[in-house]
N, C-alpha and C positions, 0 to 999 in steps of 0.2 A: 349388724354389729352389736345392736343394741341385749340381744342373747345370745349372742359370743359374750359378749361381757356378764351376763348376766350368769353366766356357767363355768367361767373362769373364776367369777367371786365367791361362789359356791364354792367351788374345787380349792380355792385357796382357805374358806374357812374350815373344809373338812378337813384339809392336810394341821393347819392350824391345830383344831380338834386332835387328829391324829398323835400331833406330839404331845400332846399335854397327857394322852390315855394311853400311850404304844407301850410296846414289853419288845425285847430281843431276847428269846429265848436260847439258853444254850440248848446242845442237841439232843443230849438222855435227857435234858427237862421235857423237850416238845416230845419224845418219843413215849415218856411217861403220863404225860397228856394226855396224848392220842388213845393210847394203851386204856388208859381211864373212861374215856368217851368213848370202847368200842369201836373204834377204828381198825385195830390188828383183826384185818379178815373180811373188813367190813365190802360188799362185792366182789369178793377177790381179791379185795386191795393192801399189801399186807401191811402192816407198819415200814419194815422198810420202804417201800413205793412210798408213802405219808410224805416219810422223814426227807427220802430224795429231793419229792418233788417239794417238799416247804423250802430245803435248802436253795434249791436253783432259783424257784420262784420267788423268795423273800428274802433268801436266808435270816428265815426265823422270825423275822418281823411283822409283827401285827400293823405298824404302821406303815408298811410301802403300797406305795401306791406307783402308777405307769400309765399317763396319759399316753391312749394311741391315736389319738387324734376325733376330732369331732363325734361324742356321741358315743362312746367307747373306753371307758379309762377301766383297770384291773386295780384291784383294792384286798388289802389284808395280806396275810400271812400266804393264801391259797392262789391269793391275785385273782380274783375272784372279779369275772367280767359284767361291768354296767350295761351291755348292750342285751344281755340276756339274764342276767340274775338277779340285779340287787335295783334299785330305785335312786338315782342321783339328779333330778332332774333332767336327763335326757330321752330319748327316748328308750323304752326297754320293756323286753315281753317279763320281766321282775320275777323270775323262776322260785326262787327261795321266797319271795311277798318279805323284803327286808327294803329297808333303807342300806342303802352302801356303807354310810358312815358304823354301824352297825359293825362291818367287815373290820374297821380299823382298832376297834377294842384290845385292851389287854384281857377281858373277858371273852376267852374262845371259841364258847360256848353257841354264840351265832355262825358263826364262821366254817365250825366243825362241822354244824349241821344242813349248812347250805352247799359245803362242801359232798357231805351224803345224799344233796338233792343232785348236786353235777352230774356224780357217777351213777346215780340210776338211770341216766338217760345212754342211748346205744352208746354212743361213744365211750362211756364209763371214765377210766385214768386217762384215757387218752385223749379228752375235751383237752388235757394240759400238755401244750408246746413242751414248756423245759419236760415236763414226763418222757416224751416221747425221744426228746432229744439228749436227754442224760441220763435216764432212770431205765428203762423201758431195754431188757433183754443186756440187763447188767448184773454183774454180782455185787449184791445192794449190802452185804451182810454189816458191812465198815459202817454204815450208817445207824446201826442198834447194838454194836460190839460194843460191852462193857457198861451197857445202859440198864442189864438185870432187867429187861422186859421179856 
């Protein structure tokens, strides 16, 4: 119990944290971003696929977070998983070498890049659920239309 609680207080002061520094991005802002930080193309991955998958998984939110239960919560914009990438006190092989809280910045700039650690791995865009289930073998174009990227 005693780190059950000890990971729940964590978790509630990242969230904490998370509001006082979160951004909700509109959507030609975050596609302007990405665009910025070399994401359009980046393993294949075009800006649209970005923008999809930021939509489903955060829509746009640097602050969301998703506890999936013990050992596991998704964080930032990318939802970006503690069991594998980021440091939250639980356990984690820390793939990006970030703290989680890190993920939940208005500064994207980590996020972006732990994000180009995800897709170098086999799995690439398709590490990510919402990808697969709303992005993935769609016409994405709606998602950059009118964004001048």
């Amino acid at each position: 119990f005693k780190k059950w609680k000890q990971h729940y207080l964590s978790l509630v002061f990242l969230l904490l944290l998370a509001v006082s520094s979160a951004k909700v991005f509109e959507r030609c802002e975050w596609a302007r971003v990405l665009k910025k930080y070399g994401m359009d193309g980046y393993r294949g991955v075009t800006l649209a696929d970005w923008v999809c998958l930021s939509q489903w998984e955060s829509s746009y939110d640097t602050g969301a977070t998703n506890y999936n239960g013990p050992g596991s919560t998704d964080y930032g914009i990318f939802q970006i998983n503690s069991r594998y990438w980021c440091e939250d006190g639980s356990p984690t092989s820390n793939g990006c070498n970030i703290k989680c809280s890190e993920l939940l910045s208005d500064d994207v700039g980590a996020a972006i890049n732990c994000a180009k650690r995800v897709v170098k791995d086999p799995q690439g865009v398709r590490a990510w659920v919402a990808w697969k289930r709303h992005c993935e073998n769609q016409d994405l174009s709606s998602y950059v239309q009118g964004c001048g990227v």
